[in-house]
Each structure stands twice: as structure tokens, then as C-alpha cells.
VOPA-336269 format. One record per residue (C-alpha): residue number from 0; residue in three letters; x, y, z. Coordinates in Angstrom, 3 decimals, padded with zeros to 6 digits. Example, Ala and Ser with C-alpha at 12.3 -4.5 7.8 and 13.67 -1.06 7.14 Angstrom:
residues 2
[rec 0 ala [012.300 -004.500 007.800]] [rec 1 ser [013.670 -001.060 007.140]] 
***
This chain:
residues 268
[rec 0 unk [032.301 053.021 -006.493]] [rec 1 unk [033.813 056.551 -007.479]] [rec 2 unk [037.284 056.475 -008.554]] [rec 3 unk [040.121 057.163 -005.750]] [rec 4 unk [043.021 059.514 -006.530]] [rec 5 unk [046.148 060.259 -004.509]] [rec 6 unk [046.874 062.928 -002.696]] [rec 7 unk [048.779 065.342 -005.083]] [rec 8 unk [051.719 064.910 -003.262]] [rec 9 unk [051.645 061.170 -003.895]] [rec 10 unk [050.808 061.829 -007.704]] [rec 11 unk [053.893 064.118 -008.254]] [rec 12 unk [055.923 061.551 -006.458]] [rec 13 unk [054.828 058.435 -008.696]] [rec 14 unk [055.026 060.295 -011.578]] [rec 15 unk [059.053 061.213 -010.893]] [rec 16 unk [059.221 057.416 -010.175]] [rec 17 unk [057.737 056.220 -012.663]] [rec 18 unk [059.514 058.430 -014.658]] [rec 19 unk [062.753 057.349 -013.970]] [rec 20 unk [061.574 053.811 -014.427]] [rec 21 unk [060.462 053.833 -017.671]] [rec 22 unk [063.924 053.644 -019.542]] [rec 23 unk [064.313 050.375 -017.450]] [rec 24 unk [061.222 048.599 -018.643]] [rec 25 unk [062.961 047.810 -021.854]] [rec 26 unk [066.075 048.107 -021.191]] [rec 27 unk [067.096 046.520 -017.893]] [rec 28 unk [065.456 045.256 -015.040]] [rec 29 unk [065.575 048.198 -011.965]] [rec 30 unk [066.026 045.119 -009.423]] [rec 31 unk [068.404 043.459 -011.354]] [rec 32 unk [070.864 043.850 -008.439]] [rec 33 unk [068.759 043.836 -006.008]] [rec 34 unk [069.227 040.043 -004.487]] [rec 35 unk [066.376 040.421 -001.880]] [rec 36 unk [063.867 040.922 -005.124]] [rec 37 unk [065.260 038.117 -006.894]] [rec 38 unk [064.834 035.851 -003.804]] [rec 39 unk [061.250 037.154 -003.479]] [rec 40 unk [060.584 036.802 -007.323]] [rec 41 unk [061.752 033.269 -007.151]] [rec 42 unk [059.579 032.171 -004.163]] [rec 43 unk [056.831 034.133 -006.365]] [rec 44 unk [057.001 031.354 -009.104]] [rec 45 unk [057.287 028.931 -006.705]] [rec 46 unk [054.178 029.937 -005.132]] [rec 47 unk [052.074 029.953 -009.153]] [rec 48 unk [053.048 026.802 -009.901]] [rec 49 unk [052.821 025.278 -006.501]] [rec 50 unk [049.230 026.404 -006.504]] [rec 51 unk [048.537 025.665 -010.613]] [rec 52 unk [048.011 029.664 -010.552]] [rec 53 unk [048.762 029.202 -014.758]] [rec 54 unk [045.052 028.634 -014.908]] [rec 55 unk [043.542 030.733 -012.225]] [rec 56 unk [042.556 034.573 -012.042]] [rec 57 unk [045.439 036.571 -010.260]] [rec 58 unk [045.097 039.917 -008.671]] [rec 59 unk [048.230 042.342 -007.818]] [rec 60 unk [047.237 045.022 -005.546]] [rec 61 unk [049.740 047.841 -006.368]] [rec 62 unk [050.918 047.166 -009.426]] [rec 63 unk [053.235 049.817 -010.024]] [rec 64 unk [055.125 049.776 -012.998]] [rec 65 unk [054.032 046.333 -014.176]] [rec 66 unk [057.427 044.085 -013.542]] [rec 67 unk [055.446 041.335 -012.243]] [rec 68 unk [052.302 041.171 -014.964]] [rec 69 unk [053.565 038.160 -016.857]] [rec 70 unk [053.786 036.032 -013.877]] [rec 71 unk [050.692 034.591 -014.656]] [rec 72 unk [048.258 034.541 -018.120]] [rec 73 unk [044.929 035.464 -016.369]] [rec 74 unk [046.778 038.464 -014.344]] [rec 75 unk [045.020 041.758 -012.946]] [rec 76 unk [046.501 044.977 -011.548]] [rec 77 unk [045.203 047.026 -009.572]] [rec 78 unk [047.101 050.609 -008.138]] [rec 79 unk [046.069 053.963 -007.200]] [rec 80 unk [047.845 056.055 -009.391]] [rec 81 unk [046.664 056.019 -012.962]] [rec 82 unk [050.287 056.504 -014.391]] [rec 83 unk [050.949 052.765 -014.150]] [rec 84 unk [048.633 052.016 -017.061]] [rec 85 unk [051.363 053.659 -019.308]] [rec 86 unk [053.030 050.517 -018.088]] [rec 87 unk [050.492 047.591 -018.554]] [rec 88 unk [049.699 044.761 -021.338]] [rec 89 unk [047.624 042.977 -018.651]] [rec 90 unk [044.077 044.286 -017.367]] [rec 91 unk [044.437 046.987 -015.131]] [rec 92 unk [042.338 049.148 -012.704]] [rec 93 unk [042.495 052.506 -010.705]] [rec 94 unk [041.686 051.970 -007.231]] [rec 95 unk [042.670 051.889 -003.710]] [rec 96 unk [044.726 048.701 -001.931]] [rec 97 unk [041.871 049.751 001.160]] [rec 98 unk [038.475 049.776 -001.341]] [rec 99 unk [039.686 046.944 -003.993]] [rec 100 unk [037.240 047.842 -006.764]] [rec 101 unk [036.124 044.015 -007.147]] [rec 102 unk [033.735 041.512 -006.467]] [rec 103 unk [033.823 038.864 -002.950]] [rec 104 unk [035.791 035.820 -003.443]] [rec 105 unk [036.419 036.773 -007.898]] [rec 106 unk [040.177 035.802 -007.783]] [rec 107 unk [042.118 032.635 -007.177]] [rec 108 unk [044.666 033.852 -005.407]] [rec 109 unk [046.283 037.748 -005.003]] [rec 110 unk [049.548 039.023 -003.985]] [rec 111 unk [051.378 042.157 -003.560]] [rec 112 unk [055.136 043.414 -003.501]] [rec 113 unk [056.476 046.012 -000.957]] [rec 114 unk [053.362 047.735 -001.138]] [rec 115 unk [051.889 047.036 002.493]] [rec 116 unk [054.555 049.203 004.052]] [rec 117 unk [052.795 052.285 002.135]] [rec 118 unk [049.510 052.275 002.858]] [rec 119 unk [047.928 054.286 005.946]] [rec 120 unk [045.442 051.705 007.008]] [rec 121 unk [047.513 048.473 006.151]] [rec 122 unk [044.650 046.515 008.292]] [rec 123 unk [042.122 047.668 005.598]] [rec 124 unk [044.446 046.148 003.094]] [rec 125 unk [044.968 042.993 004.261]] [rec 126 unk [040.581 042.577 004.881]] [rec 127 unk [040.251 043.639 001.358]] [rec 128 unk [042.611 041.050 -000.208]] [rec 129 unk [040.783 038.145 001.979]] [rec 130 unk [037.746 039.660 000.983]] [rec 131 unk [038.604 039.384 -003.252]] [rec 132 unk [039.979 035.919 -003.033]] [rec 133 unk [038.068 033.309 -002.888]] [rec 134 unk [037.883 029.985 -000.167]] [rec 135 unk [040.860 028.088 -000.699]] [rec 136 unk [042.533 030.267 -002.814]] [rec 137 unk [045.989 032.199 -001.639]] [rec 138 unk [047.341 034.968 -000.922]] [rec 139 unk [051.135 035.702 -001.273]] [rec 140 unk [052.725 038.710 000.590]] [rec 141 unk [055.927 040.425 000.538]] [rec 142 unk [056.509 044.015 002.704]] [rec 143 unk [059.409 045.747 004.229]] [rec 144 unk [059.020 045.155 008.071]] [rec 145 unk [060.484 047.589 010.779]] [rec 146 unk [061.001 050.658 008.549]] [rec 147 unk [062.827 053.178 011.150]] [rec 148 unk [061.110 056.402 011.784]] [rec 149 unk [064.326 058.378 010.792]] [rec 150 unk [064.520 056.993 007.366]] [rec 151 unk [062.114 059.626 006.198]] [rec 152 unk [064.127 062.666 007.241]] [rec 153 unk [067.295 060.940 006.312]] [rec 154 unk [068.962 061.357 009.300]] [rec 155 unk [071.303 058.153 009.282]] [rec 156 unk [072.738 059.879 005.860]] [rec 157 unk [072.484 063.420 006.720]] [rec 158 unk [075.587 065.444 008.175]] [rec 159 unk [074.909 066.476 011.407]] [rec 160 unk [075.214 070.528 010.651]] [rec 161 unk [072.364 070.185 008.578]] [rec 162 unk [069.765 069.202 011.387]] [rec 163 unk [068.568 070.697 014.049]] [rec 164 unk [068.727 070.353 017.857]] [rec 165 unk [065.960 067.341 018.155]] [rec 166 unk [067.174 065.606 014.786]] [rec 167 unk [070.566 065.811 016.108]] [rec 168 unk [069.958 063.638 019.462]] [rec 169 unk [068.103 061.340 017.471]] [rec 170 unk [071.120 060.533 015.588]] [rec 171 unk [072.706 059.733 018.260]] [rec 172 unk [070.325 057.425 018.998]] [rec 173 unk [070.868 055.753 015.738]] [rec 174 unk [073.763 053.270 016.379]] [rec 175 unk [072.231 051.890 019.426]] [rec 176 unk [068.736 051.397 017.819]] [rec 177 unk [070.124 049.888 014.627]] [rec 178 unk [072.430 047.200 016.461]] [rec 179 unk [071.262 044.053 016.952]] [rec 180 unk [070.882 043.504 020.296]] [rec 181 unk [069.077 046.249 020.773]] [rec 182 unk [066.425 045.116 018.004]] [rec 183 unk [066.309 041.743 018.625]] [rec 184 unk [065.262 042.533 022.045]] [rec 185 unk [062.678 044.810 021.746]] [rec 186 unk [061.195 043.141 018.895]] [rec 187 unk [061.026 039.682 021.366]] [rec 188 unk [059.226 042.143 023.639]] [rec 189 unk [056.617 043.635 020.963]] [rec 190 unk [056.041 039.952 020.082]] [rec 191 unk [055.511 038.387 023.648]] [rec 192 unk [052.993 041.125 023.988]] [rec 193 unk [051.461 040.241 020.301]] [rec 194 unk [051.756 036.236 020.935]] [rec 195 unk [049.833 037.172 024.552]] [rec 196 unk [046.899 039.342 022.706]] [rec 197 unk [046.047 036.228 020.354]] [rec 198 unk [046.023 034.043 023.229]] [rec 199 unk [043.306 035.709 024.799]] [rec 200 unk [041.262 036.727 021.581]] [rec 201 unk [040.605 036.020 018.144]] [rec 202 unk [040.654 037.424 015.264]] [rec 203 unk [043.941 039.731 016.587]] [rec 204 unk [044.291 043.719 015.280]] [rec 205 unk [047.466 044.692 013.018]] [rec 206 unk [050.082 046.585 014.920]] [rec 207 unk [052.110 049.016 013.164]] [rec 208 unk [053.234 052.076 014.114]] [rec 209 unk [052.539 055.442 012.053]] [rec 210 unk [055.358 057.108 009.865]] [rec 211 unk [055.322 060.339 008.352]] [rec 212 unk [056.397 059.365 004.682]] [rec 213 unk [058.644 061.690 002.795]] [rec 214 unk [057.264 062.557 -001.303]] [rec 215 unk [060.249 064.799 -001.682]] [rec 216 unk [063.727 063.442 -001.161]] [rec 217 unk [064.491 059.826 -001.158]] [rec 218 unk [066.994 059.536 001.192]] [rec 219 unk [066.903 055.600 001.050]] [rec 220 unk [064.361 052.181 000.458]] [rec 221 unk [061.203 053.079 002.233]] [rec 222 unk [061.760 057.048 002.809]] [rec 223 unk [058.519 057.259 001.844]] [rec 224 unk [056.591 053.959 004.172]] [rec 225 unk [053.429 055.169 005.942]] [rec 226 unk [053.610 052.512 008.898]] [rec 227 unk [056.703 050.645 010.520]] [rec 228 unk [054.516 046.633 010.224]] [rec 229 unk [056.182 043.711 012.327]] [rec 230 unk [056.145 040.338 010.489]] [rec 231 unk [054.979 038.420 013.468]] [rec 232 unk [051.757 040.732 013.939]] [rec 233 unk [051.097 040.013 010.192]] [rec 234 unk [051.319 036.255 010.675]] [rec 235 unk [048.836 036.522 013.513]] [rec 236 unk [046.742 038.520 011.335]] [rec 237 unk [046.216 035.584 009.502]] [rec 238 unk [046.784 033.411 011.562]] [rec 239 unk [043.791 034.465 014.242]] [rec 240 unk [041.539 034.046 011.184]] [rec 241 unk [042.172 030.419 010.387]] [rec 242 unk [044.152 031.153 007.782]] [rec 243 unk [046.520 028.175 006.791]] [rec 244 unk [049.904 029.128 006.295]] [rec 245 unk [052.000 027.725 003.470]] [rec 246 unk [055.551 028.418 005.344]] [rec 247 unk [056.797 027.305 008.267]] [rec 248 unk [055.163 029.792 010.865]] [rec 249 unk [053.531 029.111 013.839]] [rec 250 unk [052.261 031.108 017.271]] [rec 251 unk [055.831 030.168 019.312]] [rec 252 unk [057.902 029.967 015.686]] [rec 253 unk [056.761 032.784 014.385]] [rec 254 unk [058.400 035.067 017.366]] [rec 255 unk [061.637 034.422 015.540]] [rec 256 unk [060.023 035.209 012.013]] [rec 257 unk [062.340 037.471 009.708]] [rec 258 unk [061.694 039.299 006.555]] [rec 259 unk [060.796 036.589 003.854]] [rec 260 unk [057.159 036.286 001.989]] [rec 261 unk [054.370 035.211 003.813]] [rec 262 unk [051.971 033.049 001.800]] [rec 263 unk [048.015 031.757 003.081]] [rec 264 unk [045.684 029.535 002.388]] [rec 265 unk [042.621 032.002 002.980]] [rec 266 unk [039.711 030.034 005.016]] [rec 267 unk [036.497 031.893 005.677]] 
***
């Protein structure tokens, strides 16, 4: 399979990131704040050594800068920008999260960090990852769930003499949309409708809804997020395969699911 680059957009972006990063590898962690990454991390571990993952083969699709390559001895990362092997100890391979370049059913288990969120055909991910790991094994996911559409443009930051007529009545907007009422009802509503798809077929498609991601300016987490993914459409991704899941989730539970990692045992 022929090697897949980024779009040189993308590659100018990583590079700044990565970048920045580097300073941090060595001498402190860039989540070190950052509680929701240390809750994630955490159920991470949990997850190895609930599974005995010391001994099996681990994949990482989108491995980034390498924080999470000593999680396990027998680890392998994968990401599409060839920068992160500046990063890496561990084996590591160029390739896309949608064409994993590796054998059916070769790893014992694979997971993947806020990475989901970035990818333009998260669906293709998500096949891919099933595809690698083997019967039985698991998969352990993590991905930032109901990324607003005006995150990109920054308008929730932004002044509002600096926008223009359209961006200026979506701001507006803002307060109302961000409240809570406001999303936990329509997200009740986007679920009923999910929960009533898998009822009536199986295996059930990934909703998301497109983004356009911003390379340029990061204006906050996930200014740069392809696809705005609902947690309860990725359980019944799973789910509507037979997948087992290793958290409390279920068809009528999982319409109050919030952020947290979502872990599988993968049954084909």
C-alpha cells in the first residue's frame, strides 16, 4: 500500500505542534494540568492490566507525539504525519487512521486518544481498528464528542467588530446553544432518533456531522476537529456489531452516556 501524506495544510500545522511540543517531552508533561487527560490516562492503565495487555501486541492509531508509547512493552504507533517519528522509541508507522497499514486481526487490542474527532471519515476509522484487532481482543477509545461548529472560527472568543454580519448572529446564538438545557435536549432528541435506527437494523451507520477544521489559528481544544461525533452513536456503532462493552452502556443507558472512554470487547 503506497504511503499516505497529509494535506500540506495539515503538515504545516503538525509540524508548528509538534514543534511547540517538543521542549515538553523532556521537560514536562503538556497535559500535566489537564485533569480530563489524567482521568483518561488512568482508566488507560486500568484497561492494560485489566486485559494482561503487558504481554500482548498494542496498536495506537494516531500517535502523535508519543506520550502514551510506554504504556505497554509490545507497543505500535501508527499516525499520518511522519514528524512524530522524531518522537518515538517504540515501532512506528506512516499511515492513515482510515487505511491502517496492517494485517486482519495482528494486534491484541488498539486504542486511540482524541484522535477520532479529526478524521473526515471517522466510520472508516472505527472498521479499520475492528478490522486490526483480533477476536476477543479490545479496543479502548477516547474522542472529544459534540465539538461546536463555531469553535473553528473562534467566534465564542472573538470580539464582535471583528466578524462579519452572519458570524455576528451566530454569536448570538452562542449562549443559548451552549446552555444546558438547550443541549441536553436536543442531544435526547438526536439519540431517540439513533436508539430508533438500531432498533430497526443492524449493524447501525456513525452519525457525525461535518466541520470545517481550522490549520491556522487555534482559537481553542478542537479548532481544528473534522466532524462534531455523539458518544451514544459511537456506542451503537459497536454495539450493533456485537461488540461487548466493558463499561456500563447499554441501548436505553447509553442515551444518558457522557464524555468518558469507551472500551470493547471486539466479536466478529
Amino acid at each position: 500500500m503506497s504511503e499516505p501524506t497529509a494535506p500540506s495544510s495539515m503538515r504545516t500545522y503538525f509540524e508548528r505542534v509538534q514543534t511547540a511540543w517538543q521542549p515538553h517531552q523532556t521537560a514536562a508533561h503538556p497535559y500535566a494540568a489537564n485533569r480530563t487527560w489524567q482521568r483518561n490516562y488512568r482508566a488507560l492503565c486500568a484497561w492494560v492490566a485489566a486485559n494482561q495487555l503487558e504481554n500482548g501486541r498494542v496498536l495506537e492509531v494516531g500517535s502523535g507525539t508519543g506520550l502514551l508509547q510506554d504504556v505497554v512493552p509490545n507497543y505500535v504507533g501508527v499516525d499520518i504525519t511522519a514528524n512524530s517519528a522524531a518522537f518515538m522509541h517504540k515501532p512506528f508507522g506512516v499511515g492513515s487512521a482510515t487505511e491502517l497499514p496492517f494485517s486482519t486481526n495482528s494486534f491484541d487490542a488498539a486504542f486511540s486518544f482524541w484522535v477520532l474527532e479529526h478524521i473526515e471519515r471517522p466510520a472508516a476509522m472505527l472498521d479499520e481498528m475492528r478490522r486490526v484487532v483480533r477476536p476477543g481482543g479490545t479496543i479502548f477509545l477516547v474522542a472529544a464528542y459534540a465539538v461546536a461548529p463555531w469553535v473553528s472560527q473562534g467566534l465564542h472568543r472573538r470580539p464582535f467588530r471583528e466578524l462579519s454580519l452572519r458570524q455576528r448572529l451566530i454569536k448570538l446564538t452562542i449562549p443559548l446553544r451552549a446552555s444546558a438545557p438547550y443541549r441536553i435536549s436536543t442531544t435526547l432528541l438526536r439519540r431517540s432518533a439513533d436508539l430508533a435506527g438500531a432498533l430497526r437494523r443492524r449493524p447501525t451507520r456513525l452519525r457525525y456531522g461535518r466541520l470545517t477544521p481550522n490549520f491556522t489559528t487555534y482559537w481553542d481544544y478542537d479548532a481544528d476537529a473534522c466532524v462534531a461525533l455523539d458518544a451514544y452513536s459511537v456506542a451503537l456503532y459497536f454495539l450493533s456489531r456485537g461488540d461487548q462493552p466493558l463499561f456500563p452502556v447499554g441501548l436505553l443507558r447509553g442515551l444518558f452516556l457522557r464524555s468518558r472512554p469507551q472500551i470493547y470487547r471486539i466479536t466478529k
